[in-house]
C-alpha positions as CSV (number, residue, x, y, z in Angstrom):
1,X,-156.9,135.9,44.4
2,X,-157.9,132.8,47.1
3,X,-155.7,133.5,50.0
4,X,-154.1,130.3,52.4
5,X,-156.9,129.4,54.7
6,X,-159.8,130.4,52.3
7,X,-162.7,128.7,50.7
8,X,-164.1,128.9,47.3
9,X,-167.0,127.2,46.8
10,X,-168.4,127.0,43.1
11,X,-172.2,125.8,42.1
12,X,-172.3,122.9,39.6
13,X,-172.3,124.1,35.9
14,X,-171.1,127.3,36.8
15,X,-167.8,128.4,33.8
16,X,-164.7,128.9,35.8
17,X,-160.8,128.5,35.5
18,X,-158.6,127.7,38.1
19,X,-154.5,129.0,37.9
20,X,-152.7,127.5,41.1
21,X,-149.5,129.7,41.8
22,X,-148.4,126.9,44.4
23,X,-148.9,124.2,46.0
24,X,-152.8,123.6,46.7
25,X,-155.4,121.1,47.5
26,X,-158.6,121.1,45.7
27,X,-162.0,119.4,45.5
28,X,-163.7,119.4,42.4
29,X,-166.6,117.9,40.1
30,X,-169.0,115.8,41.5
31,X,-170.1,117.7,44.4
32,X,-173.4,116.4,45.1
33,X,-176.3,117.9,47.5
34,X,-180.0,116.8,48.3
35,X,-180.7,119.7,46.5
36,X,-178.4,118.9,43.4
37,X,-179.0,115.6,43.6
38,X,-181.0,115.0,40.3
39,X,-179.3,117.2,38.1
40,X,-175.9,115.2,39.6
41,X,-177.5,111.9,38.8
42,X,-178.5,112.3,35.2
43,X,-175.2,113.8,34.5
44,X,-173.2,110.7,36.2
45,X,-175.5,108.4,34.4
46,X,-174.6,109.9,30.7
47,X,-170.9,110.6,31.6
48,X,-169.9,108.2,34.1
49,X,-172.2,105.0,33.2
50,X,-170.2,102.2,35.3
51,X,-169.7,104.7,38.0
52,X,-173.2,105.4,38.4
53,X,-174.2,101.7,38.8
54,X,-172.1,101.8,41.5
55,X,-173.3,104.9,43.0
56,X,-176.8,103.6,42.9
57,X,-175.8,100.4,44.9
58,X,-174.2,102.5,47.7
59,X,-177.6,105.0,47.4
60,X,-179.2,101.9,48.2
61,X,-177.3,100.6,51.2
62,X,-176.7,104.4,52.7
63,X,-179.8,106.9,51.3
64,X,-182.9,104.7,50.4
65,X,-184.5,108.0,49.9
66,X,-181.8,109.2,47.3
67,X,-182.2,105.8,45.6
68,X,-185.7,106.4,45.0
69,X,-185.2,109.5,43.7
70,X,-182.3,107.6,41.2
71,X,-185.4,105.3,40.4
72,X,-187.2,108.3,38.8
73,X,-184.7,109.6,37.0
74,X,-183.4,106.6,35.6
75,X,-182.2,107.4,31.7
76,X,-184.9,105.5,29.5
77,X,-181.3,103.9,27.4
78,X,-178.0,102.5,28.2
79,X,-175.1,105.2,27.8
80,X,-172.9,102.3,27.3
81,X,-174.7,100.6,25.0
82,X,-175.6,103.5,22.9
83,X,-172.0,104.1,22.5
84,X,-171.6,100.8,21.5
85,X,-174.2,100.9,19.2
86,X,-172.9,104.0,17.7
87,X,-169.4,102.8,17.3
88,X,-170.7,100.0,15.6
89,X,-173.0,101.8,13.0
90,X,-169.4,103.7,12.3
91,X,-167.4,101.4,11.3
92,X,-170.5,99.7,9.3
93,X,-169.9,103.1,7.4
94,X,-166.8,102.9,7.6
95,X,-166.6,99.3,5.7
96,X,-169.2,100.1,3.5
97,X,-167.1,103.2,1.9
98,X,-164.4,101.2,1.8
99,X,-166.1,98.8,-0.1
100,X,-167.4,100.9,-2.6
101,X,-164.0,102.3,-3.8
102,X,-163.0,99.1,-3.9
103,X,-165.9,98.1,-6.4
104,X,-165.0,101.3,-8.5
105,X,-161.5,100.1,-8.6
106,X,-162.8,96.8,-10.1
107,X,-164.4,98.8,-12.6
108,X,-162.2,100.9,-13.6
109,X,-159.6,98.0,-14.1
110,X,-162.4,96.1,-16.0
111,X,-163.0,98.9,-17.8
């Protein structure tokens, strides 16, 4: 039980749950060191796609040396357009079932 006044800090990927029995502030997710830097950024870049492109521009401006370490650990794909990509190939599937039952309708009828 976090008493008023207290601090709780939890590592990234650590399992936890969270019950707030009043009012409370909180700071969560995200929480990004030098030393957690890498693991943060190739998690922002498959979760958070747009948000990382942003990110990266600010690394840039603010922590060259951050950004360079961003630059190596670039994903080799696009999140976005993989998700793209695989909504597409779904409803291609989709459409292409539905097509088929509508070509064994036909011949039953015909039939």
């Amino acid at each position: 039980m976090q008493q008023p006044g207290e601090t709780i800090f939890v590592p990234n990927g650590w399992w936890h749950t969270v019950l707030n029995l009043d009012f409370t502030v909180a700071v969560t997710q995200n929480f990004t060191t030098t030393s957690n830097f890498v693991e943060s950024w190739i998690s922002c870049q498959k979760g958070r796609p747009k948000l990382s492109n942003r990110w990266y521009e600010r690394l840039k401006e603010a922590r060259p040396d951050l950004a360079e370490a961003a630059d190596k650990h670039r994903l080799p794909y696009d999140p976005v357009e993989k998700r793209r990509e695989k909504r597409k190939r779904k409803h291609m599937e989709r459409e292409a079932v539905k097509e088929a039952e509508r070509r064994e309708k036909e011949a039953k009828v015909e039939a």
